[in-house]
Backbone as CSV, one residue per row, in Angstrom:
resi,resn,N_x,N_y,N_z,CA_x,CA_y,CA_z,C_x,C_y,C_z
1,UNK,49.977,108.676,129.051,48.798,109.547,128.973,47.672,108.917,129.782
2,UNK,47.308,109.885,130.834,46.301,108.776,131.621,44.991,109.175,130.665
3,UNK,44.062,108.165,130.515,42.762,107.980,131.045,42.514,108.557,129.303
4,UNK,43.187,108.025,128.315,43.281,108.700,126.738,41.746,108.102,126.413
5,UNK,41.284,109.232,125.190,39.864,109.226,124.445,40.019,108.108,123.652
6,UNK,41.171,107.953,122.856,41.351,107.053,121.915,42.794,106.274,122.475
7,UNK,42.738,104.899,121.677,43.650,104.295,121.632,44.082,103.300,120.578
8,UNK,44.820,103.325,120.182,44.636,102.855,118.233,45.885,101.741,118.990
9,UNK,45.920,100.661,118.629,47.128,99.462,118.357,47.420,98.814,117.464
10,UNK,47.960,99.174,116.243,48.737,98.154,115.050,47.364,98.213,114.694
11,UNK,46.655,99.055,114.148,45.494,98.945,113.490,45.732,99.169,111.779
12,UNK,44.655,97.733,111.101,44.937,97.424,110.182,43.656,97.203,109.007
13,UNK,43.417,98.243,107.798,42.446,97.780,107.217,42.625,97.375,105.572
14,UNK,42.258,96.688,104.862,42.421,96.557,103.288,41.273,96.529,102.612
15,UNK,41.336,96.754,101.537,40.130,96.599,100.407,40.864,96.240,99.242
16,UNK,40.435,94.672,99.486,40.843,94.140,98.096,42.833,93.854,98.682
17,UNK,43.501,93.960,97.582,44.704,94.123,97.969,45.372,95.429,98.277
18,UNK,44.467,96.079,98.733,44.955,97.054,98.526,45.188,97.760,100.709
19,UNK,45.955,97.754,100.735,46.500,98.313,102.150,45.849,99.964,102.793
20,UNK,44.711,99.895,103.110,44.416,101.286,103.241,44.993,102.064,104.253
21,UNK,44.787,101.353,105.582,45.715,101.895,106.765,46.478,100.383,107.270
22,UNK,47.903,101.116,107.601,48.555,100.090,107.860,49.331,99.810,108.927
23,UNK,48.859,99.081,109.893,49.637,98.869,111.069,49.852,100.535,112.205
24,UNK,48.780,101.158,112.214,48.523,102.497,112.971,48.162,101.979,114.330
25,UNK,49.582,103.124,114.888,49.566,103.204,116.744,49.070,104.910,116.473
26,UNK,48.605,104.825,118.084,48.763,106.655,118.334,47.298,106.547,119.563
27,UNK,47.451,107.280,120.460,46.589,107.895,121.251,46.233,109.413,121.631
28,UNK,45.001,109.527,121.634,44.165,110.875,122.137,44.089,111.283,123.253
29,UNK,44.468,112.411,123.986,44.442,112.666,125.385,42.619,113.247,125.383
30,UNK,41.591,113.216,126.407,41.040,113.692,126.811,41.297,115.423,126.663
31,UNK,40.041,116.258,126.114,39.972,117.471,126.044,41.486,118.110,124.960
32,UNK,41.445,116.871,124.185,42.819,117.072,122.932,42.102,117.853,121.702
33,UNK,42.299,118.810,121.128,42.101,118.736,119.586,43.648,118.008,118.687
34,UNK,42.885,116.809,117.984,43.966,116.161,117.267,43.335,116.313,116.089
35,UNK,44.647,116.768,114.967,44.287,116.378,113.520,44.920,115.904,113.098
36,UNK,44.364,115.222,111.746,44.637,114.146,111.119,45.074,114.380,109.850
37,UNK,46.039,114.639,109.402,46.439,115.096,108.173,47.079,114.061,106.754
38,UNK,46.487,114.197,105.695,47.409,113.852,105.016,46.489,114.071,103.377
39,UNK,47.171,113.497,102.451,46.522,113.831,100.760,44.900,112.894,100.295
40,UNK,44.410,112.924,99.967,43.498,111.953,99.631,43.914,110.424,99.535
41,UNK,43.382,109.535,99.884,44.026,108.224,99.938,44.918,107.968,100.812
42,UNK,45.293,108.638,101.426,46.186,108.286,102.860,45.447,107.110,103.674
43,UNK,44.580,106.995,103.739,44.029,106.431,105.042,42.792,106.766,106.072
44,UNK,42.515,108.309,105.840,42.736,108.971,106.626,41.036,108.739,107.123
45,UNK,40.263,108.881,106.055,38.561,108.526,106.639,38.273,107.038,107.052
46,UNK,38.739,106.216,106.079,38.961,104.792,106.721,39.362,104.129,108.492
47,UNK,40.287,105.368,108.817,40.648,105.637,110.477,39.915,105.540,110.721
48,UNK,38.806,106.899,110.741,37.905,107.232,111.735,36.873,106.219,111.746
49,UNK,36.312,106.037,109.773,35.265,104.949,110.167,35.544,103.841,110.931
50,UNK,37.057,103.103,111.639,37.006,102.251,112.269,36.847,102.503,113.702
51,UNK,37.070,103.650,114.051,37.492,104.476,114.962,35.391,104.326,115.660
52,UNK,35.044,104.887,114.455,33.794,105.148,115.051,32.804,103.681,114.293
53,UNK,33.141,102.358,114.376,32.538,101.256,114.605,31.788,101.032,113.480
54,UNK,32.290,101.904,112.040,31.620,101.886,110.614,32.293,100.806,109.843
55,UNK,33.488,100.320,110.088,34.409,99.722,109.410,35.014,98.482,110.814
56,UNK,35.194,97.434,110.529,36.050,96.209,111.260,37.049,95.870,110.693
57,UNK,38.624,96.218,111.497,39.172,96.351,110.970,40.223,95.098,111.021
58,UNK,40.720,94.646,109.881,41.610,93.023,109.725,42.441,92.703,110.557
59,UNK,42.816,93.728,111.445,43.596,93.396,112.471,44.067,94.517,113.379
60,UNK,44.528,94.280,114.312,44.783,94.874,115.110,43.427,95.683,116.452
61,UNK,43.886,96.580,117.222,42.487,96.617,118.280,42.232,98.364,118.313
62,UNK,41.883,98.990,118.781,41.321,100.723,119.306,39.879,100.324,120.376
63,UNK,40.260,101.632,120.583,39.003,102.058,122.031,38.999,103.514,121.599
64,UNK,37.848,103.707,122.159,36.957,104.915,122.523,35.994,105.577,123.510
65,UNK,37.061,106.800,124.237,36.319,106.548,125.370,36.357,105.168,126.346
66,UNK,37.727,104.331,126.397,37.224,103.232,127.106,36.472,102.292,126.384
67,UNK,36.067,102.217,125.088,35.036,101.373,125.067,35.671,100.566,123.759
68,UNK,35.742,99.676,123.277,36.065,98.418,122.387,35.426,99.052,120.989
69,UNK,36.130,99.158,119.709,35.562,99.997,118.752,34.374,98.494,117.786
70,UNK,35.119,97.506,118.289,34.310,96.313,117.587,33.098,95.802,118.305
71,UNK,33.542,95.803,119.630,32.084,94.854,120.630,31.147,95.989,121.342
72,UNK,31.868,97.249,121.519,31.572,98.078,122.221,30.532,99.486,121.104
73,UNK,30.343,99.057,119.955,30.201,99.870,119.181,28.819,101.016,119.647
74,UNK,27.923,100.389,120.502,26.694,100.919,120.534,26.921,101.899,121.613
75,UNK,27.925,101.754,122.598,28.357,102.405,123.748,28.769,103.723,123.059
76,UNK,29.904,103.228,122.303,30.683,104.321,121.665,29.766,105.536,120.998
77,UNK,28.556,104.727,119.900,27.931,105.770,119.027,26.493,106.916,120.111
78,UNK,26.479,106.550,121.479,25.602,107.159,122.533,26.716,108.372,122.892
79,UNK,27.715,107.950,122.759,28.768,109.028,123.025,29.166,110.005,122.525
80,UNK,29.423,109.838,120.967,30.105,110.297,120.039,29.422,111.283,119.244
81,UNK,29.849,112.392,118.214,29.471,112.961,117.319,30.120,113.023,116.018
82,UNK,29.636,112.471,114.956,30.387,112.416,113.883,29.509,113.401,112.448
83,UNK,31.213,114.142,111.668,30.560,114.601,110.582,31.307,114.224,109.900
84,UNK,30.916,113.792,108.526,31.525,113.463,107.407,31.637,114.244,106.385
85,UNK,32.411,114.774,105.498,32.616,115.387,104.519,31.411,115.297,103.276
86,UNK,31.042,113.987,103.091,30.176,113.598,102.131,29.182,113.488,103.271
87,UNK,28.117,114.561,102.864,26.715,114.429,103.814,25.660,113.472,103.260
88,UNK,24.583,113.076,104.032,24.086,112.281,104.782,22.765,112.791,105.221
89,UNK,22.336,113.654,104.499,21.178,114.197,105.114,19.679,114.352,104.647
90,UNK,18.643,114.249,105.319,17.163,113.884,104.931,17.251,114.819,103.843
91,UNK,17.423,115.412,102.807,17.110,116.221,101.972,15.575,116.780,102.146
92,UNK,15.160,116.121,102.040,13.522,116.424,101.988,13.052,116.964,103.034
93,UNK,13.267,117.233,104.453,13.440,117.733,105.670,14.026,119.244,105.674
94,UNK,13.339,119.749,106.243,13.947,121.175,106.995,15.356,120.752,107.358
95,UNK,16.528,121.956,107.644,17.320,121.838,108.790,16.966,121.773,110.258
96,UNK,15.703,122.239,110.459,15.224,121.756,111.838,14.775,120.511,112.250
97,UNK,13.982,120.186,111.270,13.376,119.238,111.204,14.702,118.016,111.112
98,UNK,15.676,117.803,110.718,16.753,117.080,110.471,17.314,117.130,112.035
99,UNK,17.550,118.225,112.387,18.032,117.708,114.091,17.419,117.232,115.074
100,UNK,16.017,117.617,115.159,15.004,117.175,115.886,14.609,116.054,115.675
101,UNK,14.831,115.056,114.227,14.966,113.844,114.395,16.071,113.445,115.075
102,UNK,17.111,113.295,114.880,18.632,112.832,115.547,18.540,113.269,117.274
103,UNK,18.170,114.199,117.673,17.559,114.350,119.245,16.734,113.567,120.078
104,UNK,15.549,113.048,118.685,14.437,111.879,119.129,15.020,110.417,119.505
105,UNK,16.043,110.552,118.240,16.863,109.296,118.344,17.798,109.108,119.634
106,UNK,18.506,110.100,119.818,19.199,110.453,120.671,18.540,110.372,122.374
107,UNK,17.374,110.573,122.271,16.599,110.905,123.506,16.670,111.965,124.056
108,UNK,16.993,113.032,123.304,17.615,114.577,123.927,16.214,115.195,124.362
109,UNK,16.060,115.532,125.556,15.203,116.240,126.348,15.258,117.659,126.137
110,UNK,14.181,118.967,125.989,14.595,120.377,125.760,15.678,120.535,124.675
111,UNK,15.487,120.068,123.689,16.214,120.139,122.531,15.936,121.613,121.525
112,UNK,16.954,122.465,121.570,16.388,123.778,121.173,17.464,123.314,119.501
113,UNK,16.358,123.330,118.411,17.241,123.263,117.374,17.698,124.656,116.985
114,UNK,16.947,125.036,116.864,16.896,127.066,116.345,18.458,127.542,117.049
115,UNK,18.767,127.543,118.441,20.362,127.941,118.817,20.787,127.344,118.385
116,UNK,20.954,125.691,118.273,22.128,125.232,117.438,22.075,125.673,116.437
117,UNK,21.383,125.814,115.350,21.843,126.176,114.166,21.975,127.354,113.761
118,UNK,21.725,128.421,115.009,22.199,129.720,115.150,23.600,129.725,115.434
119,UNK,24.463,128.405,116.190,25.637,128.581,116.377,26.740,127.809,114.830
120,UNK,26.213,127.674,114.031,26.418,126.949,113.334,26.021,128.251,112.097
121,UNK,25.707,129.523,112.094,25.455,130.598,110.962,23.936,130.094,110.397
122,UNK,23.012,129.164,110.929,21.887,129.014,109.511,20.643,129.423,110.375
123,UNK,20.712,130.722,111.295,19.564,131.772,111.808,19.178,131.831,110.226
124,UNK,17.437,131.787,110.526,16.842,132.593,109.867,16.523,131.637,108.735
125,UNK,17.237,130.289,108.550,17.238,129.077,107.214,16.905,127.968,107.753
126,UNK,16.055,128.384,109.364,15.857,126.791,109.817,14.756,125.964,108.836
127,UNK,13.816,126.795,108.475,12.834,126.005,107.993,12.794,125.803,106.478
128,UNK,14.057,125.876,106.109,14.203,125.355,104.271,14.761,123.940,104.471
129,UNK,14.541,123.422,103.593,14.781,121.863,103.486,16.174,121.768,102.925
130,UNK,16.619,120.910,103.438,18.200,120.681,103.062,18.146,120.437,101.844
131,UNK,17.642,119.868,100.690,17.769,120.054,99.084,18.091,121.793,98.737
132,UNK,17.622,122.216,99.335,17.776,123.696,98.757,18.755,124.400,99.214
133,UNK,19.803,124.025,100.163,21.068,124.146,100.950,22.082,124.081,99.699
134,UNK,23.288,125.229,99.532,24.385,124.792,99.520,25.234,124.100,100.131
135,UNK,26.260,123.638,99.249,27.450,122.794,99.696,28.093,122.949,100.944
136,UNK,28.020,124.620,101.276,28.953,125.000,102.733,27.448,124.864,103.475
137,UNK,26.491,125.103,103.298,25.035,124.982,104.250,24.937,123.808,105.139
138,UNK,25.079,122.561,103.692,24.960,121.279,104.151,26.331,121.251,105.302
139,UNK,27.323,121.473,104.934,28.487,120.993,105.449,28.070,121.875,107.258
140,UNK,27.666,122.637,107.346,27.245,123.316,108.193,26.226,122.629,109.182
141,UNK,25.325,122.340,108.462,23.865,121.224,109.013,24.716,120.170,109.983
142,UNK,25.507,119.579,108.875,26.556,118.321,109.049,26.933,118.279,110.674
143,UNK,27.554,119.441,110.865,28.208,119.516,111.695,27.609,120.215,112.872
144,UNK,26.391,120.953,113.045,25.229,120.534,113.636,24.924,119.991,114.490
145,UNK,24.639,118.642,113.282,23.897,117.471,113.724,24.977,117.026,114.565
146,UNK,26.163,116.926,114.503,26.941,115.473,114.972,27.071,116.669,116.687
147,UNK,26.585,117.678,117.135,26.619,118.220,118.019,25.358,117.590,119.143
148,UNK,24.267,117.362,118.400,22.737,117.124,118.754,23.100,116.480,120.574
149,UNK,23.639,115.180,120.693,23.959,114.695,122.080,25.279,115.189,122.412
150,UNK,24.882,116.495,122.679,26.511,117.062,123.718,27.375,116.395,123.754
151,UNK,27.986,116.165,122.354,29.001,114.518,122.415,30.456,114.789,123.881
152,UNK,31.055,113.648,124.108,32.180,113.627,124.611,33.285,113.606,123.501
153,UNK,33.211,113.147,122.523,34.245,113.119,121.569,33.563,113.261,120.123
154,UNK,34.137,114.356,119.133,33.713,114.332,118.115,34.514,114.605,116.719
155,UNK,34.222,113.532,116.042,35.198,113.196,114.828,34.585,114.082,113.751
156,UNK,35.302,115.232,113.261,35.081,115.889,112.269,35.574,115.485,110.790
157,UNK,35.181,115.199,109.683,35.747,114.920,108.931,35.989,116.139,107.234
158,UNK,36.772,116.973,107.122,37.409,117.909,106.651,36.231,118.882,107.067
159,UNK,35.593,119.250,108.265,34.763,120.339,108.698,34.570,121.501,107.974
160,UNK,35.567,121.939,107.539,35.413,123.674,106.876,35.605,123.317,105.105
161,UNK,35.296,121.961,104.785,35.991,122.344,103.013,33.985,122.671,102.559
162,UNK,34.948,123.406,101.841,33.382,124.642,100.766,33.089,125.537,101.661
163,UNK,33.363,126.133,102.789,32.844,126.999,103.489,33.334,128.545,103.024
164,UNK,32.647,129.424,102.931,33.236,130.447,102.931,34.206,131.374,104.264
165,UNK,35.103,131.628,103.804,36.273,131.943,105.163,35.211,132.714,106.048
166,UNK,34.435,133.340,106.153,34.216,133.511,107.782,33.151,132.683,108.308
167,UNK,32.070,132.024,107.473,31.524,130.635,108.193,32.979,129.386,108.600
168,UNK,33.976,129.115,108.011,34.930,128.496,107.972,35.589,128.905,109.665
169,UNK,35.559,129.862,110.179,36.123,131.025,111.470,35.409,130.303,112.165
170,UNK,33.740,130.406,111.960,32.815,130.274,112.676,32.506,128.408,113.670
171,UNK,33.472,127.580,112.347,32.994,126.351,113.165,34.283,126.391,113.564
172,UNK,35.784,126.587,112.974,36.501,126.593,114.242,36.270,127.216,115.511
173,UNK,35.212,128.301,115.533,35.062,128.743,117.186,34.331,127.837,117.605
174,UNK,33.652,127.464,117.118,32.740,126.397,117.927,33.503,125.193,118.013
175,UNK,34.246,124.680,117.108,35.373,123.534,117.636,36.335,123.999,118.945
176,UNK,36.724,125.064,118.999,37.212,125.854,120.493,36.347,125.770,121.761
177,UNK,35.124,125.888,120.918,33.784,125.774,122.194,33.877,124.844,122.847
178,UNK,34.060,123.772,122.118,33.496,122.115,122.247,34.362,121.575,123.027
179,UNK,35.643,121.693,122.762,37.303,121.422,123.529,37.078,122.206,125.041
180,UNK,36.677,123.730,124.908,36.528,124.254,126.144,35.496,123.749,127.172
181,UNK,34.613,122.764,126.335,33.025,122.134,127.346,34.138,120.664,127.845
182,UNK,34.941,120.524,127.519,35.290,119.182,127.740,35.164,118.689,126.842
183,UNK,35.090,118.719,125.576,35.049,117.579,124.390,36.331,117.380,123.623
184,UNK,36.483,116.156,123.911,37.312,115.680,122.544,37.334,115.913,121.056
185,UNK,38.119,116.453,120.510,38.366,116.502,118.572,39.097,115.625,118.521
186,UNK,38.875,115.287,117.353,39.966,114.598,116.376,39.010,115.015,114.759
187,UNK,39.583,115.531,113.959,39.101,116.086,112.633,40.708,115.613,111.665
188,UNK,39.554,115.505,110.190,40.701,115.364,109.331,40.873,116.361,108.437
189,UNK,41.807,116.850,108.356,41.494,117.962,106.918,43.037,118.188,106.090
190,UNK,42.753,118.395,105.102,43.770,118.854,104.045,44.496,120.618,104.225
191,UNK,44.053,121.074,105.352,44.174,123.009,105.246,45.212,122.694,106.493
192,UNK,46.316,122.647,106.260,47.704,122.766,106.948,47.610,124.031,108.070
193,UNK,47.007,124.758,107.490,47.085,126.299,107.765,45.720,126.448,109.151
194,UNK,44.778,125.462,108.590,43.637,125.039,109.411,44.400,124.289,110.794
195,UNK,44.891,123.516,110.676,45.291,122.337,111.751,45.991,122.967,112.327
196,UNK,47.351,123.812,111.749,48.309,124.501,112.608,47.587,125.390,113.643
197,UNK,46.557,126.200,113.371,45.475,127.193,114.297,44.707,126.460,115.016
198,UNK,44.393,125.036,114.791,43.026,124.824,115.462,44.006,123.422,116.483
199,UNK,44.962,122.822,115.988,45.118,121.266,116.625,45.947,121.747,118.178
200,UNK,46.041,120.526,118.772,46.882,120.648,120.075,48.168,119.556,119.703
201,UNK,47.886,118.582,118.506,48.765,117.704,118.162,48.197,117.317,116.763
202,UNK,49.029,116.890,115.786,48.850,116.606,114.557,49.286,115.627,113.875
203,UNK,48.918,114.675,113.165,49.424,113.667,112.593,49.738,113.861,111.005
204,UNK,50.512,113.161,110.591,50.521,113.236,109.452,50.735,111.398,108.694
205,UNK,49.711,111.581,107.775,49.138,110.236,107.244,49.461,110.210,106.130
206,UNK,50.847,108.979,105.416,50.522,109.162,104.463,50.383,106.971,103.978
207,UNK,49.967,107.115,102.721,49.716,105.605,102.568,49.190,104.807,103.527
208,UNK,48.478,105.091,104.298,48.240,104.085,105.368,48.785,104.196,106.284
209,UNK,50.094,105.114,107.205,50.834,104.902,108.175,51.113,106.312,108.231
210,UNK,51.303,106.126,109.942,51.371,107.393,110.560,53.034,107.816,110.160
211,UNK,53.195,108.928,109.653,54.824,109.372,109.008,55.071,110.258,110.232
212,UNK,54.538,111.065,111.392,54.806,111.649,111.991,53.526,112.047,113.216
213,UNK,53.693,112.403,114.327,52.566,112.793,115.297,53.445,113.536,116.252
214,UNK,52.846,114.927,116.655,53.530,115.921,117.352,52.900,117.216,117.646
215,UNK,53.388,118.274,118.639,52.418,119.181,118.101,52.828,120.164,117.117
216,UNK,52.480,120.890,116.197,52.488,121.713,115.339,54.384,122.433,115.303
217,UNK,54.076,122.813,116.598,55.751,123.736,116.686,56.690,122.388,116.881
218,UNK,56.282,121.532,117.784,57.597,120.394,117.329,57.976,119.967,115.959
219,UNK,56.841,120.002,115.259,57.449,119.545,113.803,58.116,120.316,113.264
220,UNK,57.437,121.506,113.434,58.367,122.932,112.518,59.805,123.204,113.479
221,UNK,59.982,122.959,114.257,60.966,123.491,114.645,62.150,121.851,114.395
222,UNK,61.378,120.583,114.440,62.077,119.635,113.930,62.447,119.269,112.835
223,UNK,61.380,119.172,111.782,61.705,119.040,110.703,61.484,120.558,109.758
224,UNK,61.459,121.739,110.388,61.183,122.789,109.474,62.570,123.823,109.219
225,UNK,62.467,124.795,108.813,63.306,125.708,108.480,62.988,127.483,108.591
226,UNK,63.764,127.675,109.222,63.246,129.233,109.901,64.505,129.907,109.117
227,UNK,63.832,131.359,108.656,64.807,132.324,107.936,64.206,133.395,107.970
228,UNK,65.246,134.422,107.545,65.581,135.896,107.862,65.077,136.106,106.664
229,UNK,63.831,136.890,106.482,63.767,137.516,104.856,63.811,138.830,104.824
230,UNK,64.609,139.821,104.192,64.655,140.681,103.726,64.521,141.391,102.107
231,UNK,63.839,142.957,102.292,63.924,143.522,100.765,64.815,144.719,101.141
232,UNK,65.931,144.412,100.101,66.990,145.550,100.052,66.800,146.494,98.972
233,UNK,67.238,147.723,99.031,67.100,148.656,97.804,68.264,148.224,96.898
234,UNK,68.320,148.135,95.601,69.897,147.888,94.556,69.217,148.784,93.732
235,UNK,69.877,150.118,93.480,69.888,151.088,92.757,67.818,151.560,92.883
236,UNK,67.273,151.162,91.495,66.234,151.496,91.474,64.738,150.621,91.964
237,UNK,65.789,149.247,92.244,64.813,148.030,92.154,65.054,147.515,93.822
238,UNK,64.264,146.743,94.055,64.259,145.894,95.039,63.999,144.710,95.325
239,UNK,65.460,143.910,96.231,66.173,142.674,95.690,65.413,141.612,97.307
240,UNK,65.518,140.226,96.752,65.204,139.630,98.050,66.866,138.739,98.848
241,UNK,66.439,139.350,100.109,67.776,138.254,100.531,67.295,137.308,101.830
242,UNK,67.393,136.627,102.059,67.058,135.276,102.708,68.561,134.893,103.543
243,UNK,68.147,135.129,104.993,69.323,134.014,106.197,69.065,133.049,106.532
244,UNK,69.268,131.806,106.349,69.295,130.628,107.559,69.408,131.445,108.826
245,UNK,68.034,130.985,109.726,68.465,130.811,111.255,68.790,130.024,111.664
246,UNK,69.714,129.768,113.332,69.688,128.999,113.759,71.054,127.731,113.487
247,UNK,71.697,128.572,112.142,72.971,127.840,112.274,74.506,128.810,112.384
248,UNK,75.498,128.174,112.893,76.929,128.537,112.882,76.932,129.894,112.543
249,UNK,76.928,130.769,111.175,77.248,131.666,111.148,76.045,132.730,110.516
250,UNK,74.822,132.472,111.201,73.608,133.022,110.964,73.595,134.564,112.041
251,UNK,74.725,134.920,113.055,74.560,136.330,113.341,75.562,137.043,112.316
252,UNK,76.541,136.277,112.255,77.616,137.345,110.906,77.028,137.520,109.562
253,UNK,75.908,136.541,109.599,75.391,136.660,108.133,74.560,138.200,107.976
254,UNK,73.860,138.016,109.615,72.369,139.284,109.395,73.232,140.724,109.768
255,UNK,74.534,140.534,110.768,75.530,141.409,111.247,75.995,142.102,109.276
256,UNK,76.053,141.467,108.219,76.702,141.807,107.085,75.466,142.709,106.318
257,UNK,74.336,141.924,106.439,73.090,142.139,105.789,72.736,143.851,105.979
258,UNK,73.063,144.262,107.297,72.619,145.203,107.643,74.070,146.666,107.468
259,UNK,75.141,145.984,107.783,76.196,146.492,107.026,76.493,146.818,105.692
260,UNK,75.798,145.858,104.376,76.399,146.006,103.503,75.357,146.444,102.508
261,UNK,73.879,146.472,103.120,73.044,146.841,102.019,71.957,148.092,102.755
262,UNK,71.252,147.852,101.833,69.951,149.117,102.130,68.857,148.535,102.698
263,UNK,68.369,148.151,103.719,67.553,147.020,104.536,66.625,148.338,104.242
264,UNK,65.128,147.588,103.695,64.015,148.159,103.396,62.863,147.547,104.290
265,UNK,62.470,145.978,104.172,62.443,145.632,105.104,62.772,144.114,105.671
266,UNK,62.296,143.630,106.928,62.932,142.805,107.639,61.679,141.787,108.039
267,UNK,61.809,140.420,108.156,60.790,139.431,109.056,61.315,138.103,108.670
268,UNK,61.029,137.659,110.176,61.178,135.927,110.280,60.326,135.148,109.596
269,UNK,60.521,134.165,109.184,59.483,133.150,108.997,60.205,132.024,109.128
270,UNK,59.222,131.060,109.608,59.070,129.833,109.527,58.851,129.000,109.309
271,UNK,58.623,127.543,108.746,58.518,126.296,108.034,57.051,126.322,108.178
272,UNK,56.332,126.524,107.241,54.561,125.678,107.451,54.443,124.373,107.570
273,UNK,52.990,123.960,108.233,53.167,122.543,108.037,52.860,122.139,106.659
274,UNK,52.601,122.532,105.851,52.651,121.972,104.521,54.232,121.412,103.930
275,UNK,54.768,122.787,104.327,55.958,122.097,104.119,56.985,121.469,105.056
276,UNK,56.567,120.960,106.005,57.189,120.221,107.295,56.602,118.562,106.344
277,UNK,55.330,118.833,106.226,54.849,117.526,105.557,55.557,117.288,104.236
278,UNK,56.165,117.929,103.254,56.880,117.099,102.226,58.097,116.849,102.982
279,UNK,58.480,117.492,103.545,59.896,116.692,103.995,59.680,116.181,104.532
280,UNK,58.762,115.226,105.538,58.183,114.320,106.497,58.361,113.175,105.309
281,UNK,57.331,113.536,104.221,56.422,112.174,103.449,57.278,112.332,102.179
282,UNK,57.998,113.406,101.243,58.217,113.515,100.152,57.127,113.447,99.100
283,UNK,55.963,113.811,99.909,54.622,114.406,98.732,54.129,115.789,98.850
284,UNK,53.225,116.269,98.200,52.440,117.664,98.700,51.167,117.145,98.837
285,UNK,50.252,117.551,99.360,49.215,117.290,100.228,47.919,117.235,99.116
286,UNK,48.104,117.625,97.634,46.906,117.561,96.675,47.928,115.866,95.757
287,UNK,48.640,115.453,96.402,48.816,113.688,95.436,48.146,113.203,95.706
C-alpha cells in the first residue's frame, strides 16, 4: 500500500495486568473509510487513543500520516480530527461558541461556524449552550468540532450511537463528504449494519487482537453463508423453506423447490457482518 495514513506494528497496550490491545498489525490506505469493529472491551478506543498520541503504548510502534504517534504527536494532532463517544465539551458555551474556540486554537482563518453546524443538523440551535443539548445533539457538536481544521484524517469514535436514524443518515453523508474531500476515516462502532454501508475495509477486534481485516463482501462471502429463502403455500398456512447456495447440489435443490411446492415468494440473502463476526470471534457484538 503506497504512501498508507496509518501504520500500526505489533502494537501493544495494558492496564494493570490486564492486556487491552495485543500485539496489533494493520494499515490505512489514504482516502480509506476503515472500521473498527468489535464488543465493548475489545480494544477498540484504546487503538485510537494510541493512534491519536492520548495513550503510549508498552510496545511496539504506529504512524500517522507519516508522522511517529509517540515523538511526532504535535504534528499528528495539527492534522487530525477526533470524536469520541464520551463528549468533551464546554457545556457552558454555545455550540458556536464551542467551535470558534477550537478554530482559534486551530488558527482557522474565515471560520464560518453557523454552516458547519448546519451540516451537522443543529441550524437554528447555534446559540444554546451545550448543557441544554441532548445526547444525539452533543454527539453531533462532537463531531463538528473534530471537523473545525479540514482534518486529513479523522478518527470517529461510535459517531451515530443516540442519534436518531435520519440525523444518524446525516453524518454518514458527511463521512462520504469527508472521504470524497480527500480525508481519511477510520471510526469505531458496534452497528454492523453501519460499517457494512459506510466502510471500504473492516476490522474486527476482539480481546485485544485483530480476528480479521477485509472488505465487507470478502468476509461475507468468506466466512458467511448465502441462501435461498422461500414462503410456500401448505394447505391454508404458509411454510418457510431455506437453500444453501453455492454448494454441490444447490440447483437440484431450488430445480425441486419450484417443482414440488407452491412458491409464494422467493429472495437471496446473505451472511451479515454481525454474523460473519461470531463465526470470526465466537461472540456477539453486545459481550
Amino acid at each position: 500500500m503506497a504512501d498508507p495514513a496509518i501504520v500500526v506494528a505489533d502494537l501493544t497496550y495494558t492496564y494493570g495486568a490486564l492486556r487491552a490491545v495485543d500485539g496489533v498489525s494493520f494499515t490505512v490506505g489514504r482516502g480509506e473509510i476503515v472500521g473498527l469493529l468489535g464488543p465493548n472491551g475489545a480494544g477498540k478506543t484504546t487503538t485510537v487513543k494510541m493512534l491519536t498520541g492520548q495513550l503510549r503504548p508498552a510496545s511496539g510502534r504506529a504512524s500517522v500520516l507519516g508522522f511517529d504517534t509517540v515523538r511526532e504527536t504535535e504534528q499528528i494532532h495539527r492534522r487530525i480530527g477526533v470524536s469520541f463517544e464520551s463528549t468533551n465539551l464546554y457545556e457552558q458555551m454555545s455550540a458556536q461558541e464551542n467551535l470558534e474556540l477550537f478554530a482559534r486554537l486551530f488558527d482557522v482563518r474565515g471560520f464560518d461556524a453557523r454552516a458547519l453546524l448546519a451540516r451537522v443538523g443543529l441550524a437554528g440551535r447555534e446559540r444554546e449552550r451545550a448543557a441544554n443539548y441532548s445526547k444525539g445533539m452533543k454527539q453531533r457538536l462532537m463531531v463538528a468540532r473534530s471537523l473545525v481544521n479540514t482534518p486529513q484524517m479523522l478518527f470517529l469514535d461510535e459517531p451515530t450511537a443516540g442519534l436518531d436514524p435520519t440525523s444518524a443518515a446525516s453524518i454518514r453523508d458527511l463521512i462520504r463528504a469527508e472521504r470524497e474531500r480527500g480525508a481519511t476515516v477510520f471510526l469505531t462502532t458496534h452497528d454492523m449494519a453501519e460499517a457494512d454501508e459506510l466502510c471500504d475495509r473492516v476490522a474486527f477486534m476482539n480481546q485485544g487482537r485483530i480476528a480479521a481485516l477485509d472488505t465487507p463482501l470478502a468476509l461475507k462471502r468468506q466466512h458467511g453463508r448465502r441462501a435461498l429463502k422461500a414462503r410456500v403455500a401448505v394447505g391454508e398456512r404458509l411454510e418457510e423453506r431455506e437453500i444453501a447456495l453455492d454448494e454441490a447440489g444447490t440447483a437440484e435443490a431450488v430445480r425441486a423447490l419450484f417443482a414440488d411446492e407452491q412458491v409464494v415468494t422467493v429472495h437471496s440473502e446473505e451472511a451479515s457482518l454481525a454474523e460473519v463476526f461470531i463465526s470470526v470471534t465466537g461472540r456477539r457484538l453486545e459481550q
